[in-house]
C-alpha positions in Angstrom: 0.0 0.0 0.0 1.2 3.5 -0.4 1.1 6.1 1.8 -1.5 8.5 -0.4 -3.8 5.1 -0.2 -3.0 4.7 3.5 -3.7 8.9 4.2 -7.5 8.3 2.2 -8.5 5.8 4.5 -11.4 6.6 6.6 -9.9 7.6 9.9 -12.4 4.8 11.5 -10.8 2.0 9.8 -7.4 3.3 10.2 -7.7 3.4 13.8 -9.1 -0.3 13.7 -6.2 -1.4 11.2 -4.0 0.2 13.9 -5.9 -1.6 16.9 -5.0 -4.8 15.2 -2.1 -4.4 14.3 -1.2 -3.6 17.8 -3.0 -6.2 19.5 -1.7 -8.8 16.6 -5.1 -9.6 15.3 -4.5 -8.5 11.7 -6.0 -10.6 9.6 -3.6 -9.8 6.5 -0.3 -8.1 6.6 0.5 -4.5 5.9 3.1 -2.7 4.3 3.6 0.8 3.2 5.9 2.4 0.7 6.7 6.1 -0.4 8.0 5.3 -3.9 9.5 7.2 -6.3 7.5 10.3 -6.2 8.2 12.8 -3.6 4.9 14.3 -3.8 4.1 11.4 -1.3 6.6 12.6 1.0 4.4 14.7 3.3 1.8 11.5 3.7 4.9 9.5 4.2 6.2 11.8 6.8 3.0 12.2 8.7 2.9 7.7 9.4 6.7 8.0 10.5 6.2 10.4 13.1 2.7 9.4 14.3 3.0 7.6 17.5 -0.3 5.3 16.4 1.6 4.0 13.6 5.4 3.0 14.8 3.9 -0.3 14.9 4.0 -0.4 10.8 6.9 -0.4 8.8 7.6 2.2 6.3 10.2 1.8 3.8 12.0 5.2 1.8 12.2 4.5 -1.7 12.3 7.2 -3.6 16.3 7.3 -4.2 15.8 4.6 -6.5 14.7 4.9 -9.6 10.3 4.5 -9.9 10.8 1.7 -12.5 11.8 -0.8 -9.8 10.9 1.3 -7.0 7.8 -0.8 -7.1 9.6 -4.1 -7.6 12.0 -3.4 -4.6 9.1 -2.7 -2.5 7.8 -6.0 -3.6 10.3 -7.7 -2.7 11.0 -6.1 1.2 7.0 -6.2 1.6 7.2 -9.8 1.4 10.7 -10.2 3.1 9.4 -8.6 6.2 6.4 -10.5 5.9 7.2 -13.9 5.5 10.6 -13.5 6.8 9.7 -15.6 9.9 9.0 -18.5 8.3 12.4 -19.7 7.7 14.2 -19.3 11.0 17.8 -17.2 10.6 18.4 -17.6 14.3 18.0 -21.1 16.1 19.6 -20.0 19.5 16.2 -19.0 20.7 16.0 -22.9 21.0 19.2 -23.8 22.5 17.2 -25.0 25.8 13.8 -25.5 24.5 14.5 -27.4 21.2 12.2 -28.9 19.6 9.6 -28.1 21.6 10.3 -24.6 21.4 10.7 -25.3 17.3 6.9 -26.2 17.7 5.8 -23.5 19.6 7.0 -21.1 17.3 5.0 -22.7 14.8 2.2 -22.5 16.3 2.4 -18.6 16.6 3.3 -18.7 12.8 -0.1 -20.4 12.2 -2.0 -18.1 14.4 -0.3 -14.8 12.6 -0.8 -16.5 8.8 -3.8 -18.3 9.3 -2.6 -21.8 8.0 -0.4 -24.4 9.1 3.8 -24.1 8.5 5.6 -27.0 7.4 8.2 -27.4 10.2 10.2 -29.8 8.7 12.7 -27.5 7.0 13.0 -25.5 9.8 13.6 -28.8 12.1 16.4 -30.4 9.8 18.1 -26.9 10.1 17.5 -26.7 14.2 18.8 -30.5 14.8 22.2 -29.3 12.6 22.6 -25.9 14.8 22.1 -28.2 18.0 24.8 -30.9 17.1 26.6 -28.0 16.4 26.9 -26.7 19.5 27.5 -29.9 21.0 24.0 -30.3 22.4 23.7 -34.2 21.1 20.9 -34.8 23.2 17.9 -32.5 21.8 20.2 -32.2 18.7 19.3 -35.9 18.4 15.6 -35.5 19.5 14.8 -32.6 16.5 16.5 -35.7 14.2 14.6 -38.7 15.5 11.3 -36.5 15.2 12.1 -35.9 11.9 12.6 -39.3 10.6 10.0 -41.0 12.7 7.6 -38.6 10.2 10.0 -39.1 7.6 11.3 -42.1 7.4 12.0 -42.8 3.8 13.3 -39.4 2.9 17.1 -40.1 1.8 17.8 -36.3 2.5 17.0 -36.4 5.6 18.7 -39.3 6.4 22.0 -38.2 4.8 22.0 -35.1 6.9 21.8 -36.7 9.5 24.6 -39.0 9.6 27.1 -35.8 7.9 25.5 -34.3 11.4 27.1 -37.4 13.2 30.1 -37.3 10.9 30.5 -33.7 12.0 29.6 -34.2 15.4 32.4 -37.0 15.4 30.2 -40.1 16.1 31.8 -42.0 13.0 30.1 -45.1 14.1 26.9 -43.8 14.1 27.2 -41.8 11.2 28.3 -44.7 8.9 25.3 -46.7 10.0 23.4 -43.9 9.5 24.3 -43.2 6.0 24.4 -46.8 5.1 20.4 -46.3 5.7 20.3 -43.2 3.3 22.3 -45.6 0.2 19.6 -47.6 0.9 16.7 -46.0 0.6 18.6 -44.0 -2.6 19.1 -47.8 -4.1 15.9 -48.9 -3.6 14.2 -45.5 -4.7 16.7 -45.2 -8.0 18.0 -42.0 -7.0 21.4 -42.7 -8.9 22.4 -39.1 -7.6 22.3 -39.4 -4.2 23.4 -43.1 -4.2 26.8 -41.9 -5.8 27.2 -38.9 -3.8 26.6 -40.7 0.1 28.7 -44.0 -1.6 31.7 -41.1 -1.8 31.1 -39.9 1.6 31.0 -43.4 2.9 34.5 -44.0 0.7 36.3 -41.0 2.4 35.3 -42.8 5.7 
């Protein structure tokens, strides 16, 4: 939305946009940019400075130039949007885990309105928890993962370069040994060369 759009709004449902958004019970997300066009400025000024509105963010375009003004606003819109979908920091869960993993996603369905595949997110939390050398809810996020996906020969071949990494060899071969497996009996010539190299360099 831009700002002129924002500034025509009746002032009623402004102020219930506003109370929403406040209170985290917008329906759909909002975004607002100035553009190109600094005849928008003054309506762009007005949201930054209004005390109602800090809540929103408000983006300054108009250094670029208008013909992907629009496309850049895209772009962030969306970014700041979705951005909390896939997870950038997983030290939120370093005591938590995976049950902290879940609970996040459960405040991402309640603020998009649908459920969030957590698998992706769960395969990159069990990684960050070998990481820092906590096996034991490292190993959890992992088990979880293949107990839904058991078949899945990514998912098993990240886990046992996790155990690799972590330094559980033993472990780690078996586990990989499972993922040329399931590659062999699924035909997936790729990934049945690429864990049979790993396991070679072993």
């Amino acid at each position: 939305m831009s700002a002129p759009v924002w500034s025509q709004l009746p002032k009623q449902l402004k102020e219930d946009i506003s109370d929403n958004i406040a209170k985290g019970e917008l329906t759909n997300n909002l975004y607002i940019s100035l553009g190109s066009f600094d005849e928008n400025r003054p309506f762009f000024a007005a949201l930054a400075v209004s005390k109602r509105h800090q809540h929103l963010m408000l983006e300054d375009l108009s250094q670029h130039h208008y013909h992907v003004g629009a496309q850049l606003a895209l772009r962030h819109g969306l970014q700041h949007i979705l951005g909390a979908i896939k997870l950038q920091d997983y030290a939120q869960f370093d005591k938590s885990g995976l049950n902290g993993l879940r609970e996040y996603h459960q405040k991402l369905e309640q603020r998009y309105g649908y459920s969030i595949d957590i698998k992706a997110n769960q395969l990159a939390l069990g990684q960050y928890l070998f990481a820092q050398g906590n096996t034991i809810l490292g190993k959890n996020a992992f088990d979880e993962l293949l107990t839904t996906m058991p078949n899945s020969v990514i998912y098993n071949l990240r886990y046992g370069q996790t155990l690799l990494n972590a330094g559980d060899t033993t472990q780690a071969t078996l586990q990989l040994k499972r993922a040329l497996l399931l590659a062999t009996e699924q035909k997936n010539e790729e990934a049945k060369q690429y864990i049979e190299q790993v396991l070679s360099r072993l």
